[in-house]
C-alpha positions, 0 to 999 in steps of 0.5 A: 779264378781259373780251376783245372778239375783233374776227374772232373767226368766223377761223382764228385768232379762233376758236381764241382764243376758245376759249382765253381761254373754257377760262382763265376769261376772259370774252369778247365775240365780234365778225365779220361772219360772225356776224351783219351788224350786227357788220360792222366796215365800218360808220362809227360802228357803235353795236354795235361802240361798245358792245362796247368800251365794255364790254370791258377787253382788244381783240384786232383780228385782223379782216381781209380776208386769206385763204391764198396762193391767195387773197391772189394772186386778190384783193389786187390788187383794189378791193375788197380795199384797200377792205375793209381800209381801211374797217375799219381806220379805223371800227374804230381811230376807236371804239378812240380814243374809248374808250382801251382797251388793244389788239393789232393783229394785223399781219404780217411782210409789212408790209414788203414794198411790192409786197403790197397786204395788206402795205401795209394792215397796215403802215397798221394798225401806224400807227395803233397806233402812234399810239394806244399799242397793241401791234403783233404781227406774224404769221408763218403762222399755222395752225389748223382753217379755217371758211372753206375759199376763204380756206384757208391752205396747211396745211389746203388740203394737207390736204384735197387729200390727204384727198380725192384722194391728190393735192398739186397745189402752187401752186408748186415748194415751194422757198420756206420759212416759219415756221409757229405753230400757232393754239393757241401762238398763243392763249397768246402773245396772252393772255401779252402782254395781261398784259404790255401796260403792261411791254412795250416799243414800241421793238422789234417783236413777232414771233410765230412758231415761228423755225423755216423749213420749205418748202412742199414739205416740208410736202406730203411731212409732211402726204403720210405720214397719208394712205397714196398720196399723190402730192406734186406741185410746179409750176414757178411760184414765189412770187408772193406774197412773192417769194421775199423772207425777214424775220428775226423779231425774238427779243424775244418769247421773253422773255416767251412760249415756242412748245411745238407743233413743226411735225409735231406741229401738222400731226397736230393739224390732221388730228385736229381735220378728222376730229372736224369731218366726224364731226360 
């Protein structure tokens, strides 16, 4: 197969590609990041034309979205709806005049109103919907990060602990998620785009470990591999999904299995952080 990866520079892209590269698939990289004409903001982008021209396989995991802490610094603003908008519609306009299969990369807070990210992708599911693609919702994904202002909790722990023996927590810790390791991830995506035409669209995809665990327990998880470590909760509460609780949908076990548990997934992350500074 050949895969366009649109946000391949991302936490999630990045370890995608990786995947698909190491299971002989050929892949078509496309993030901003890399360069600024593969920027998906841009209408009628002739590069972005031509890499799905040339693909067989779309995975649109491109977003303005980072971790809580950023998702609580920017959601709200102009430019954040902007960007999301802007790129969903260039992008879904290129993907309908091509007519190639694809997943869009969604969340389960696309139900949660008061979230502006969770609008936009609720709009995104639309527009899939609409073109016949594939809707998967995401449940806090995590990998190594390239980009540490858009950081997600996990690798925000642990480079407080790393650094300063010290986790300064956003919150009281008390809220719980369901975390999937980015290499669980990866395969799912893979298995699901050689399902594409089998699966239904009638029920939602739900990609996650269906496991809760709270945040401070992952403080006091990720607190145990580095020795001194003061685990340290605020008094505020959460502010970006309000303490509000999905239950995800069980229909992707039929097809696809999460093997990483959440310990197990933590260490990998430390492990790949002190590859990246030995380097």
């Amino acid at each position: 197969m050949k895969y366009l990866v649109l946000g391949s520079e991302g936490q999630i892209g990045a370890e995608l590609c990786q995947y698909l590269r190491d299971r002989q698939h050929k892949v078509i990289e496309f993030d901003i990041l890399n360069q600024e004409s593969q920027d998906l903001r841009i209408y009628k982008n002739e590069l972005l034309d031509k890499s799905i021209e040339d693909c067989d396989f779309i995975f649109f995991l491109a977003f303005d979205v980072g971790g809580s802490r950023y998702l609580k610094k920017y959601q709200h603003t102009f430019e954040f709806l902007h960007n999301n908008i802007t790129l969903m519609a260039n992008t879904f306009e290129a993907v309908k005049k091509h007519n190639k299969p694809f997943i869009f990369a969604s969340s389960q807070m696309s139900n949660m109103s008061y979230s502006p990210y969770g609008v936009a992708k609720a709009v995104g599911e639309r527009y899939t919907n609409s073109l016949g693609g594939l809707v998967v919702k995401f449940w806090n994904v995590y990998g190594p990060e390239k980009d540490l202002e858009k950081s997600h909790v996990i690798t925000d722990f642990i480079i407080k602990a790393r650094d300063t023996r010290k986790i300064d927590m956003l919150t009281d810790g008390t809220e719980v998620r369901q975390f999937l390791h980015a290499e669980d991830c990866s395969r799912g995506l893979e298995i699901l785009s050689q399902k594409y035409d089998e699966i239904s669209r009638d029920n939602e995809l739900h990609i996650t470990n269906f496991e809760w665990t709270s945040i401070i327990d992952i403080a006091n998880m990720i607190g145990e591999h580095f020795e001194g470590t003061e685990v340290v909760p605020s008094e505020a509460k959460d502010s970006v999904q309000l303490d509000a609780r999905n239950e995800a949908d069980p229909l992707i076990l039929e097809y696809w299995q999460p093997t990483i548990d959440i310990k197990t997934g933590i260490k990998m992350i430390i492990d790949d952080m002190e590859e990246q500074n030995e380097a």
